[in-house]
PQR file with spaces between the fields and no chain letter, atoms N, CA, C, O and H, PARSE charges and radii, in Angstrom:
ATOM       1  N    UNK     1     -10.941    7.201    1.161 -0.4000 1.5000
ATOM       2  CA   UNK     1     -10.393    7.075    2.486 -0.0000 2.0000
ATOM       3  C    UNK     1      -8.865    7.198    2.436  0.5500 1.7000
ATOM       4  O    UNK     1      -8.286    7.544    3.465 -0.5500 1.4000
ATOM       5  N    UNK     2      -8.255    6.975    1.463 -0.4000 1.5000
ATOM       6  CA   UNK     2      -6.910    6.796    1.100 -0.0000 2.0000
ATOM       7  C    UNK     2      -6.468    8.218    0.908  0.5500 1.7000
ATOM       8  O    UNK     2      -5.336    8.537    1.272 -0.5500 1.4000
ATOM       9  H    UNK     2      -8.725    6.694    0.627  0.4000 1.0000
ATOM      10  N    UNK     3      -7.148    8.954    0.451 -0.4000 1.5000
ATOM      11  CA   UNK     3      -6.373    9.944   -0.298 -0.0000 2.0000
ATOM      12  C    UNK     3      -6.876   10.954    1.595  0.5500 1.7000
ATOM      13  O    UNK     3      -5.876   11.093    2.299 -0.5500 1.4000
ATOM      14  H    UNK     3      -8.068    8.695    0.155  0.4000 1.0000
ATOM      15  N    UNK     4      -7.607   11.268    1.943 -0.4000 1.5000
ATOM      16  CA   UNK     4      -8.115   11.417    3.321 -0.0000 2.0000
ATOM      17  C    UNK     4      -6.953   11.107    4.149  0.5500 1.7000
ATOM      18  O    UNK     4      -6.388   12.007    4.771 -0.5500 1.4000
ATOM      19  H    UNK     4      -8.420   11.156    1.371  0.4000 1.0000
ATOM      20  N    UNK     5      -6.570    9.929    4.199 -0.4000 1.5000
ATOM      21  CA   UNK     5      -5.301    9.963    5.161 -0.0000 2.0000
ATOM      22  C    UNK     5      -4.150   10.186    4.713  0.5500 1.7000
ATOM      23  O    UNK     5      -3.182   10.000    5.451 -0.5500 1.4000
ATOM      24  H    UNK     5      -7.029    9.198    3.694  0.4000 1.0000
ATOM      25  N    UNK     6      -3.999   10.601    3.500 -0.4000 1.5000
ATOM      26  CA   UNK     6      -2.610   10.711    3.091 -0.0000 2.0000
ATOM      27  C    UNK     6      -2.365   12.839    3.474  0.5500 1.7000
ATOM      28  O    UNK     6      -1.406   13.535    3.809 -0.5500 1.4000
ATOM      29  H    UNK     6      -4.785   10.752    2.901  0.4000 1.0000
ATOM      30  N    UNK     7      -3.529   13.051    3.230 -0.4000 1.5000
ATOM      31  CA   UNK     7      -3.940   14.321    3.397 -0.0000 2.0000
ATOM      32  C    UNK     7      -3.294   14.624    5.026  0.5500 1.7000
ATOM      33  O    UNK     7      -2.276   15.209    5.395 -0.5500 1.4000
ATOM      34  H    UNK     7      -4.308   12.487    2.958  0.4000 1.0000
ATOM      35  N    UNK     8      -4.115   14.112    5.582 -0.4000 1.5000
ATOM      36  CA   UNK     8      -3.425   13.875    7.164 -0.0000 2.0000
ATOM      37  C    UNK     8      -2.328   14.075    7.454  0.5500 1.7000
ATOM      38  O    UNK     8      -1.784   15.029    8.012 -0.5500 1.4000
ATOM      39  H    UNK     8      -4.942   13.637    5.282  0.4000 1.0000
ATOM      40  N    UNK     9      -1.839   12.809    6.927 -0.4000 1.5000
ATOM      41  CA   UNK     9      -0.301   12.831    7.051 -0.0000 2.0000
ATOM      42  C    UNK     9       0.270   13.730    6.570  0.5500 1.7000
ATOM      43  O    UNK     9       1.098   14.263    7.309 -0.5500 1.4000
ATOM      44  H    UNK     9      -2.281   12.035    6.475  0.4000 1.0000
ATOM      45  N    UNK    10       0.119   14.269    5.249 -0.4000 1.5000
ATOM      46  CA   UNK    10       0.935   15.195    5.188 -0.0000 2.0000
ATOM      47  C    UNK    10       1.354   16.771    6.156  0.5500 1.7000
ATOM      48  O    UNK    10       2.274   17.543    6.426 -0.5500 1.4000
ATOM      49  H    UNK    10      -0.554   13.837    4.648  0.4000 1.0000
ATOM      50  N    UNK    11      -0.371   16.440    6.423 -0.4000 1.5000
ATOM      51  CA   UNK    11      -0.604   17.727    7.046 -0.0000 2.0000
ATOM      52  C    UNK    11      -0.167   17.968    8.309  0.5500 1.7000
ATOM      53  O    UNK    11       0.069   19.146    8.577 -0.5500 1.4000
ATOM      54  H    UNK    11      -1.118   15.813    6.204  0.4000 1.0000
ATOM      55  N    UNK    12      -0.023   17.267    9.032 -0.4000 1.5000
ATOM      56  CA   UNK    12       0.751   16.927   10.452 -0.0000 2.0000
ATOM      57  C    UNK    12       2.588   16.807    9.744  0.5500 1.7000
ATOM      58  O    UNK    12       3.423   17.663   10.037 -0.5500 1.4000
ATOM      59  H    UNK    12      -0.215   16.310    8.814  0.4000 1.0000
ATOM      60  N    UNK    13       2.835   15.890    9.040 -0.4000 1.5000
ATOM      61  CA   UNK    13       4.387   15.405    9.120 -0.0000 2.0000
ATOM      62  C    UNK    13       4.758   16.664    7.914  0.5500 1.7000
ATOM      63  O    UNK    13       4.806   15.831    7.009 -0.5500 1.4000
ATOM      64  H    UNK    13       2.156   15.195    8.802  0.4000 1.0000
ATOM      65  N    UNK    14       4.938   17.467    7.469 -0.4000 1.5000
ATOM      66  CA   UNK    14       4.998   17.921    6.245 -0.0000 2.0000
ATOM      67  C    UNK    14       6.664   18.186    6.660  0.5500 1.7000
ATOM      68  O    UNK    14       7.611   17.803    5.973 -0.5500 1.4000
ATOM      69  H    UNK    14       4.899   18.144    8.204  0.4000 1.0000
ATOM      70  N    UNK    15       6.735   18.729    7.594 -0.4000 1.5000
ATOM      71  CA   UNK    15       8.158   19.398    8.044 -0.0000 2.0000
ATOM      72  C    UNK    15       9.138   18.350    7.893  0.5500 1.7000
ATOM      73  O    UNK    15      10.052   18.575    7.099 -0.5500 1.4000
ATOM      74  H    UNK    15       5.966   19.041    8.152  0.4000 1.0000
ATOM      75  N    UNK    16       9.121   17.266    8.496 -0.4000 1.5000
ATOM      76  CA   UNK    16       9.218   16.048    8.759 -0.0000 2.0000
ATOM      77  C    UNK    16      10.162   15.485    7.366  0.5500 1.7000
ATOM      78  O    UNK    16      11.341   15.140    7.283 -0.5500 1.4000
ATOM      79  H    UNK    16       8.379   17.084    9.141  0.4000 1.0000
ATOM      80  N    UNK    17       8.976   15.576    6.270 -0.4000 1.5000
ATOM      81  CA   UNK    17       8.937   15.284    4.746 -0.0000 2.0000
ATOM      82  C    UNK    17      10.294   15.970    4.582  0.5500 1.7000
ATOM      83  O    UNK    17      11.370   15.373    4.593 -0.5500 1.4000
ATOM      84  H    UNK    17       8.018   15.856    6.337  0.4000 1.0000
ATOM      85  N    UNK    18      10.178   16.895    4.473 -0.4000 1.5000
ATOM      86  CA   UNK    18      10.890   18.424    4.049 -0.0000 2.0000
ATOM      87  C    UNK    18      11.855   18.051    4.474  0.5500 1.7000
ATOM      88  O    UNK    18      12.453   17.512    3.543 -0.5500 1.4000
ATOM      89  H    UNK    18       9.303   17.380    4.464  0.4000 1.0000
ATOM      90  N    UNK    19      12.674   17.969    5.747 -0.4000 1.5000
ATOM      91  CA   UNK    19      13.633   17.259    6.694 -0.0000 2.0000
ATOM      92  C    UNK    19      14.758   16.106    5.706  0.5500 1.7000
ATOM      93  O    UNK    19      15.942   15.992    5.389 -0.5500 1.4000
ATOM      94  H    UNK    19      12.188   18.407    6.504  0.4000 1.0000
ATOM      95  N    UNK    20      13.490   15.453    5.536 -0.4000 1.5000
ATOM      96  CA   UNK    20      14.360   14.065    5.016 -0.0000 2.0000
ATOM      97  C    UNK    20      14.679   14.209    3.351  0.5500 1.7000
ATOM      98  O    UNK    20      15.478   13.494    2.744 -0.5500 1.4000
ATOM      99  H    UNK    20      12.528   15.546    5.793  0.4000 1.0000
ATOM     100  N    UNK    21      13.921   15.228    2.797 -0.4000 1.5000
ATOM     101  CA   UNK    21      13.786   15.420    1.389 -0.0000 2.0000
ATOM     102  C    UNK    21      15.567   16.259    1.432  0.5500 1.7000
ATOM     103  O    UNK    21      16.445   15.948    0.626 -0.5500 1.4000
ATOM     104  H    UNK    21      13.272   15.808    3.289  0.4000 1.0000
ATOM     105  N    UNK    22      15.719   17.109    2.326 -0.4000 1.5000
ATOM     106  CA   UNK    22      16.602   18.469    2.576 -0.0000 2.0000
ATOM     107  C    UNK    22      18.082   17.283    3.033  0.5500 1.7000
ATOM     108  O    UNK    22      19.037   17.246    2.257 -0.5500 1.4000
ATOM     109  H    UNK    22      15.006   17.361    2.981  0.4000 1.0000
ATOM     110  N    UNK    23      18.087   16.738    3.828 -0.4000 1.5000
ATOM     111  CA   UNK    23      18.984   15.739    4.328 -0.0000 2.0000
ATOM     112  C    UNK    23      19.197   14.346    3.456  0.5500 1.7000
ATOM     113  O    UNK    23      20.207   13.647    3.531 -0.5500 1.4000
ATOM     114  H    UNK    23      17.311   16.768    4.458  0.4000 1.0000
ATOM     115  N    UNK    24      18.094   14.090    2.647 -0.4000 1.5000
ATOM     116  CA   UNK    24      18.522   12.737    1.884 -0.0000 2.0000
ATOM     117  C    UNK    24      17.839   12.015    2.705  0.5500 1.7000
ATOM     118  O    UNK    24      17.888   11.959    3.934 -0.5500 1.4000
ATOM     119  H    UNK    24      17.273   14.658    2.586  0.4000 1.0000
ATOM     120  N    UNK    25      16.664   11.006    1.328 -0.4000 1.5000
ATOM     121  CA   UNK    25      16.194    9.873    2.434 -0.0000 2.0000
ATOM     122  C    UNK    25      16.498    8.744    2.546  0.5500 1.7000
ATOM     123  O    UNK    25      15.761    7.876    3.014 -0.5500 1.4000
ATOM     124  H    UNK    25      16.625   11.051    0.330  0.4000 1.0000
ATOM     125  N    UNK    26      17.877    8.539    2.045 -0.4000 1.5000
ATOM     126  CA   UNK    26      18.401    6.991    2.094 -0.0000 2.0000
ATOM     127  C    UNK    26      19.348    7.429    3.418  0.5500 1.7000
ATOM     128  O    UNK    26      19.736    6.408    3.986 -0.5500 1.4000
ATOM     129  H    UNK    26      18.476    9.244    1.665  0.4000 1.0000
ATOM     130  N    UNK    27      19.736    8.421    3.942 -0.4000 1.5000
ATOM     131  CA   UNK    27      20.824    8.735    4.834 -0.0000 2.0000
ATOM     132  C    UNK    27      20.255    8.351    5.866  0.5500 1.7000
ATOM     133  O    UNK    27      19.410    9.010    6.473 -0.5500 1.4000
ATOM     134  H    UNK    27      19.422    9.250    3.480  0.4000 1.0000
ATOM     135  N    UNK    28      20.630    7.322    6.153 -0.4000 1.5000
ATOM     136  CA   UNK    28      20.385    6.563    7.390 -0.0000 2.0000
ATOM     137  C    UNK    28      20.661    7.391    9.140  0.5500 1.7000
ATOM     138  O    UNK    28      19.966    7.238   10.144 -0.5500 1.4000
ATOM     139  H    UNK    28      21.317    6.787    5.660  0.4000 1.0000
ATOM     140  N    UNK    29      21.666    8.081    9.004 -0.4000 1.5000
ATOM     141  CA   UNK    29      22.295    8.989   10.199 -0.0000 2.0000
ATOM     142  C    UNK    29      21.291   10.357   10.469  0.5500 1.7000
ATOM     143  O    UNK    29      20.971   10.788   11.577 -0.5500 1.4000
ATOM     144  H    UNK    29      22.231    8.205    8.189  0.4000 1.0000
ATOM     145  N    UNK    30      20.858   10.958    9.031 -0.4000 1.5000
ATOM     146  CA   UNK    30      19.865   11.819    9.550 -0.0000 2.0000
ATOM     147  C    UNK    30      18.381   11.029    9.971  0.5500 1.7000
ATOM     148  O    UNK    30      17.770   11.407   10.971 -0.5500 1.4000
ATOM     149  H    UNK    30      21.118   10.609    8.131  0.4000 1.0000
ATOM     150  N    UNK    31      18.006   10.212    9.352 -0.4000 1.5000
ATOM     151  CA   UNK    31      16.656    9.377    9.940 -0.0000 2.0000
ATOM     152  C    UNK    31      17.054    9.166   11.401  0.5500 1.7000
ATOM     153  O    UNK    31      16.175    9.522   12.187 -0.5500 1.4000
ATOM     154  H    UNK    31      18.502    9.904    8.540  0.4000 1.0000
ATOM     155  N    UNK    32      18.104    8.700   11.926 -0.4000 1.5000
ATOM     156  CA   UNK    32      18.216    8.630   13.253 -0.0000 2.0000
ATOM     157  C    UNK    32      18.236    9.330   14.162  0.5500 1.7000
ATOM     158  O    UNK    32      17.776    9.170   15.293 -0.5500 1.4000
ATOM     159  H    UNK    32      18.818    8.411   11.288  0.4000 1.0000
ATOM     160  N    UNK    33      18.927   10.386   13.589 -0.4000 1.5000
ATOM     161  CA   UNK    33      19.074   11.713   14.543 -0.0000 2.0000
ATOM     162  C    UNK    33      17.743   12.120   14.760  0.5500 1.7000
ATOM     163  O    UNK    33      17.380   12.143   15.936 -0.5500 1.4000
ATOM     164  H    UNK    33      19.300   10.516   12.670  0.4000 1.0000
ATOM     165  N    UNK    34      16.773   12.512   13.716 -0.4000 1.5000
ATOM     166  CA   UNK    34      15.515   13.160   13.653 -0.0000 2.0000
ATOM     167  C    UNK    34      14.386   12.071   14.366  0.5500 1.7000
ATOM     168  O    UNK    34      13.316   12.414   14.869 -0.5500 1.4000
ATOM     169  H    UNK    34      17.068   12.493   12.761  0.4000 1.0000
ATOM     170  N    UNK    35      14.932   10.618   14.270 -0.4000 1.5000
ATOM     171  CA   UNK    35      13.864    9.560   15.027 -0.0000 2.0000
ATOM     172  C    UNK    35      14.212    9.797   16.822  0.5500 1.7000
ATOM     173  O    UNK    35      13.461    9.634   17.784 -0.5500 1.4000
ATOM     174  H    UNK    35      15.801   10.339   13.862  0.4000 1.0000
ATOM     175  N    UNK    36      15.813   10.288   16.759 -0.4000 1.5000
ATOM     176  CA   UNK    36      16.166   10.109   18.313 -0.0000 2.0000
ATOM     177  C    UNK    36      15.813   11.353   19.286  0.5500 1.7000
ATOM     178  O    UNK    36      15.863   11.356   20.516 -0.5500 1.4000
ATOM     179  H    UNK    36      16.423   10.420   15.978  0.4000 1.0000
ATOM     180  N    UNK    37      15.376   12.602   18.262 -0.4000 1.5000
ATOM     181  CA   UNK    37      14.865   13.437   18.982 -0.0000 2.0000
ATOM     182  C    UNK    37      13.366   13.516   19.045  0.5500 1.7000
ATOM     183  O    UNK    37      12.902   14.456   19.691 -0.5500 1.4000
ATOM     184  H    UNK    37      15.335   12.599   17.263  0.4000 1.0000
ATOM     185  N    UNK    38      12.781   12.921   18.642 -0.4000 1.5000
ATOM     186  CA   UNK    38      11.288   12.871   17.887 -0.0000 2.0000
ATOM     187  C    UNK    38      11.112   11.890   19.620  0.5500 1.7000
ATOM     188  O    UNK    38      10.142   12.110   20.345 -0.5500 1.4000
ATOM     189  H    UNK    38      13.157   12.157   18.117  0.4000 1.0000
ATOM     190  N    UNK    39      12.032   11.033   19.947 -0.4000 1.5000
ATOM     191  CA   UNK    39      11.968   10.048   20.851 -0.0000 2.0000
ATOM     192  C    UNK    39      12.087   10.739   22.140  0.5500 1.7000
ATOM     193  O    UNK    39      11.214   10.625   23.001 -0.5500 1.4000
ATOM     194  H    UNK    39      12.821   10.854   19.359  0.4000 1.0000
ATOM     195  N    UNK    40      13.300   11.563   22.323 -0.4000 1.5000
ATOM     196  CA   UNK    40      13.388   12.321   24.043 -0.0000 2.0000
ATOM     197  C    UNK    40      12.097   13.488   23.869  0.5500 1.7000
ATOM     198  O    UNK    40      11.308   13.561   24.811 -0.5500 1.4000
ATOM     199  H    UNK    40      14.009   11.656   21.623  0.4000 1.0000
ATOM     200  N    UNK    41      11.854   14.530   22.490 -0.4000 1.5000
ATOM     201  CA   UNK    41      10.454   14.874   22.888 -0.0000 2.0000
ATOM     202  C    UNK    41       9.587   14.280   23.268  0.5500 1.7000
ATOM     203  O    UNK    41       8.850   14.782   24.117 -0.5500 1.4000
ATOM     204  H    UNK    41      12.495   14.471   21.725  0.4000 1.0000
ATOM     205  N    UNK    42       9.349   12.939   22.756 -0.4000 1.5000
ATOM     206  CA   UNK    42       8.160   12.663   23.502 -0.0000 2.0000
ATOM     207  C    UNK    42       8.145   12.080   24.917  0.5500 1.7000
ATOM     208  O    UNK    42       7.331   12.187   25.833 -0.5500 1.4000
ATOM     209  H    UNK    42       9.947   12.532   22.066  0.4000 1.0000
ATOM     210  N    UNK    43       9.480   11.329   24.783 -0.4000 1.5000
ATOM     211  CA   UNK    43       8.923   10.929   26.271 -0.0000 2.0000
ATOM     212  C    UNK    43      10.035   11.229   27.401  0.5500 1.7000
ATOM     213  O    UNK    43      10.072   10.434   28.340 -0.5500 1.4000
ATOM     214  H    UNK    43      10.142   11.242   24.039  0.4000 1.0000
ATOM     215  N    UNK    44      10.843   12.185   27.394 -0.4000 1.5000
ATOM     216  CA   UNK    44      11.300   12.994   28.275 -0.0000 2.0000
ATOM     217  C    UNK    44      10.490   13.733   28.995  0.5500 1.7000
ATOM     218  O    UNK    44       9.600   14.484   28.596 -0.5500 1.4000
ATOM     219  H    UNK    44      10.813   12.831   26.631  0.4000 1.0000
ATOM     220  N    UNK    45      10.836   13.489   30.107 -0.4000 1.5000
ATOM     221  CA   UNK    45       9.857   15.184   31.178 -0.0000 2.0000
ATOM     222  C    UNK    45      10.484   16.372   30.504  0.5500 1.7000
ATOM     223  O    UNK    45       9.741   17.352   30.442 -0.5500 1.4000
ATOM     224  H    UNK    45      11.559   12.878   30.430  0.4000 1.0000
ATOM     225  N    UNK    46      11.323   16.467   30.143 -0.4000 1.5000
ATOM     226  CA   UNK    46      11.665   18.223   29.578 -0.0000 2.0000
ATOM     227  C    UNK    46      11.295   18.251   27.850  0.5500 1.7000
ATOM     228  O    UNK    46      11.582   19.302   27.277 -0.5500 1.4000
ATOM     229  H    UNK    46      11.926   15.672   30.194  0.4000 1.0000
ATOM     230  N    UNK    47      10.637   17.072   26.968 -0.4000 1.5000
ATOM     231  CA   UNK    47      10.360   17.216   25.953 -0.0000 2.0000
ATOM     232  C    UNK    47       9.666   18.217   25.608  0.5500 1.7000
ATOM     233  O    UNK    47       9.844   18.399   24.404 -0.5500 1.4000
ATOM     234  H    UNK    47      10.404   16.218   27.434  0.4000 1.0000
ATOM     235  N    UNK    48       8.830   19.109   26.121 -0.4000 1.5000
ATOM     236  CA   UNK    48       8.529   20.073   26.006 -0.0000 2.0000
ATOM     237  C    UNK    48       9.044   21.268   25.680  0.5500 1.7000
ATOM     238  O    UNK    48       8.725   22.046   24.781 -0.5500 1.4000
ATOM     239  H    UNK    48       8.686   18.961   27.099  0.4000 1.0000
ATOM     240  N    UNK    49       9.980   21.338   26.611 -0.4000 1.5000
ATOM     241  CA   UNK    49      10.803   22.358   26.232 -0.0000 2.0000
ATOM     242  C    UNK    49      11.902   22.484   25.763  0.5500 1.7000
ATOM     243  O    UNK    49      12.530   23.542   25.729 -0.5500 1.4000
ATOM     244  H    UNK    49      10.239   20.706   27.341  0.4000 1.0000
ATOM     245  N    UNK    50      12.431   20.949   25.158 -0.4000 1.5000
ATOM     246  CA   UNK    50      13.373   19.983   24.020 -0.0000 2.0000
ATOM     247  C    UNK    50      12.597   20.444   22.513  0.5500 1.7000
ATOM     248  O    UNK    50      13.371   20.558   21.563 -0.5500 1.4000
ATOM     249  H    UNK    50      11.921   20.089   25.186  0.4000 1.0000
ATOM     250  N    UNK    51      10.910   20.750   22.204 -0.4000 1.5000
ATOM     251  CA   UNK    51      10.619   20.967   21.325 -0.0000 2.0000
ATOM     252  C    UNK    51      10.901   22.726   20.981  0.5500 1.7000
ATOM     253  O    UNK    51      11.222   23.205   19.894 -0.5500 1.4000
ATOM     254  H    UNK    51      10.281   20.657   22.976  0.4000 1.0000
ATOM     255  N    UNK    52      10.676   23.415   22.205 -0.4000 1.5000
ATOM     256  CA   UNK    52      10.037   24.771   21.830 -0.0000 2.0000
ATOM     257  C    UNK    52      11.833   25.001   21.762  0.5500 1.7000
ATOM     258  O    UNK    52      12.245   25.907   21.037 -0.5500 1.4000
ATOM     259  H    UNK    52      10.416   23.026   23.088  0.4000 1.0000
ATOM     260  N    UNK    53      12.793   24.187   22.505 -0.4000 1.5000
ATOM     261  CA   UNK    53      14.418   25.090   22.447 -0.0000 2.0000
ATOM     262  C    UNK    53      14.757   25.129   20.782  0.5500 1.7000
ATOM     263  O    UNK    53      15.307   26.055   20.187 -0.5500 1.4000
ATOM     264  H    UNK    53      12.459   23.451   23.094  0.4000 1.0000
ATOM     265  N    UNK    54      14.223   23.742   20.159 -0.4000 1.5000
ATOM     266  CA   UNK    54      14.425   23.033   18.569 -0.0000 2.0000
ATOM     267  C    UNK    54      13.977   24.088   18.060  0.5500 1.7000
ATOM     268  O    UNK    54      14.917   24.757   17.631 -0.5500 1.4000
ATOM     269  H    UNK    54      13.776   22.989   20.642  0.4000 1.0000
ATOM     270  N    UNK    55      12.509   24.811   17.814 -0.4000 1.5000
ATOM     271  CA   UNK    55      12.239   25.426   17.446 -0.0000 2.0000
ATOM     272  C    UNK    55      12.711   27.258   17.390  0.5500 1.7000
ATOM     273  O    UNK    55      12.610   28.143   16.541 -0.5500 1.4000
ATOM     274  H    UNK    55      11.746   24.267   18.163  0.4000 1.0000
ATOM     275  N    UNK    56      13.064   27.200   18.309 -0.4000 1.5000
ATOM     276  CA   UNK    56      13.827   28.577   18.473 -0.0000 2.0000
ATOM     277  C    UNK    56      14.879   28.474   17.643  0.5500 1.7000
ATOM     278  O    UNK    56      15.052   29.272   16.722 -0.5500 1.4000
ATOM     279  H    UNK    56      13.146   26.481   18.999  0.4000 1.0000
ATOM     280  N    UNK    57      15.907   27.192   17.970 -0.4000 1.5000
ATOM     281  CA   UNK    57      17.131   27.269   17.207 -0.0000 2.0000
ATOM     282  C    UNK    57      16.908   27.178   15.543  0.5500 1.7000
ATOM     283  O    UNK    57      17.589   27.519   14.576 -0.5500 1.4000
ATOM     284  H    UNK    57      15.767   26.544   18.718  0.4000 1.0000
ATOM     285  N    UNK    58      15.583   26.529   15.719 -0.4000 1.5000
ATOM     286  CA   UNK    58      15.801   26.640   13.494 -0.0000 2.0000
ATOM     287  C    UNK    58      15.188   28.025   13.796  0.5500 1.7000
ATOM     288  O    UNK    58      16.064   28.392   14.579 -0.5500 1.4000
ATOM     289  H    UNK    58      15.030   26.252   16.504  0.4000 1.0000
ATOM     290  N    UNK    59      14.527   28.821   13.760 -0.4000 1.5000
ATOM     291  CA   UNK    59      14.167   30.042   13.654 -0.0000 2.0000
ATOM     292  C    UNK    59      15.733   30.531   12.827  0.5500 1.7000
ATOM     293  O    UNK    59      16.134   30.693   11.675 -0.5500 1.4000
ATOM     294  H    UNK    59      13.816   28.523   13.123  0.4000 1.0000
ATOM     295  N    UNK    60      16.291   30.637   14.300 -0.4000 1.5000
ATOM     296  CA   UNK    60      17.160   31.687   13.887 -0.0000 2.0000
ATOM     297  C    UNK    60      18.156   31.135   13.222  0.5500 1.7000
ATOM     298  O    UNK    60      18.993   31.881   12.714 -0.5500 1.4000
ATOM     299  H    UNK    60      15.965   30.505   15.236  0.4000 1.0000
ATOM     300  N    UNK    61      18.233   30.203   13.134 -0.4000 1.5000
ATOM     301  CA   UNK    61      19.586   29.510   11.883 -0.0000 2.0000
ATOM     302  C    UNK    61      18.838   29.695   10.724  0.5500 1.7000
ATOM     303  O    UNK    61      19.568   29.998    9.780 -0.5500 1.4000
ATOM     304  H    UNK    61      17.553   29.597   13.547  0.4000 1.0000
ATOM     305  N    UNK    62      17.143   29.598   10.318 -0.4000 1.5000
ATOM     306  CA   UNK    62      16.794   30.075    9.176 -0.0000 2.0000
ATOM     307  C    UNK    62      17.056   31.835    8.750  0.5500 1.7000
ATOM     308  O    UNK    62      17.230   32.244    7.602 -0.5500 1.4000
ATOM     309  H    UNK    62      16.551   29.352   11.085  0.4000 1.0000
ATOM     310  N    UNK    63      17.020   32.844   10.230 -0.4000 1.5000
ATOM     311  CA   UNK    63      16.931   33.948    9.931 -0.0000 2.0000
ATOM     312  C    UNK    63      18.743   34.321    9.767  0.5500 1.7000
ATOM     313  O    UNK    63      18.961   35.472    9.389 -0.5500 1.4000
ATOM     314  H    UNK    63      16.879   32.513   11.162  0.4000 1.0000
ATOM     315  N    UNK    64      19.693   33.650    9.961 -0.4000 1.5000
ATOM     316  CA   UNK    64      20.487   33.673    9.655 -0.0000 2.0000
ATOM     317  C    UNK    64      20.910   33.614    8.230  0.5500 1.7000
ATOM     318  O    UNK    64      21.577   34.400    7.558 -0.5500 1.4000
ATOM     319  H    UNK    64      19.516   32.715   10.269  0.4000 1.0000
ATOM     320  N    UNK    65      20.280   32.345    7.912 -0.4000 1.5000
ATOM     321  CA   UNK    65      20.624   32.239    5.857 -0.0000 2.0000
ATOM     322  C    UNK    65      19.980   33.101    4.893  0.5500 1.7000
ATOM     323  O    UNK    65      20.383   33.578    3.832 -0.5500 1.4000
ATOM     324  H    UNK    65      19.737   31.706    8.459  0.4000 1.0000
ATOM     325  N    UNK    66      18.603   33.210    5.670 -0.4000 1.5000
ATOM     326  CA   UNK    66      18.286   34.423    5.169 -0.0000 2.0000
ATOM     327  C    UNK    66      18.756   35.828    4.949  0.5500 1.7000
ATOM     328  O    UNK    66      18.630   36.424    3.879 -0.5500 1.4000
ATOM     329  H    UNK    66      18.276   32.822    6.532  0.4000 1.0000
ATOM     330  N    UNK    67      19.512   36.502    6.436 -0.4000 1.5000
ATOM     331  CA   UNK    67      20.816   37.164    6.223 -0.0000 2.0000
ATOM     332  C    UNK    67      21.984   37.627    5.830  0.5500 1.7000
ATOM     333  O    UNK    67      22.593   38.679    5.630 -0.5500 1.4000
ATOM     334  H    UNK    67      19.615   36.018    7.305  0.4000 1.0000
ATOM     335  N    UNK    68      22.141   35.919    5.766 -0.4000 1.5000
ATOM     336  CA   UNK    68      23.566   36.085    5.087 -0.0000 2.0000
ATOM     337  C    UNK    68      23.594   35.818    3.224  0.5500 1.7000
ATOM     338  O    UNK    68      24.601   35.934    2.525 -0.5500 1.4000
ATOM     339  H    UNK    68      21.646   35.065    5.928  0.4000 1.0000
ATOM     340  N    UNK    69      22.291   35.469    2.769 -0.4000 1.5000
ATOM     341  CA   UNK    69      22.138   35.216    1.378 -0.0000 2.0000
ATOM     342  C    UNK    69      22.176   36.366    1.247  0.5500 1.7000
ATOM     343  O    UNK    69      22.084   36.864    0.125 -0.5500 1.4000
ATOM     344  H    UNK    69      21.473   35.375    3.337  0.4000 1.0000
């Protein structure tokens, strides 16, 4: 059952992981930032489209480094 939900979790939060692994997970300022938007997505009326704007913008800041490497 243990290994079942860890599976889960990963599988949903993986980005998440990645995030805090990429930023440092003792850095208290990125945990916040990433908890304080995690917070107006969800319960903002425009969280919706607070997620899909997030997502556009890493797109292209990834297709950027990719670019410029």
């Amino acid at each position: 059952m243990g290994l079942e939900q860890g599976l889960y979790c990963v599988g949903c939060c993986w980005v998440l992981m990645g995030l805090l692994f990429v930023g440092g997970v003792m850095n208290l300022m990125w945990i916040a930032a990433i908890t304080a938007f995690i917070l107006v997505e969800i319960n903002a009326p425009f969280g919706v489209q607070a997620g899909r704007f997030s997502g556009l913008m890493l797109i292209i800041c990834g297709a950027l480094v990719i670019g410029l490497s």
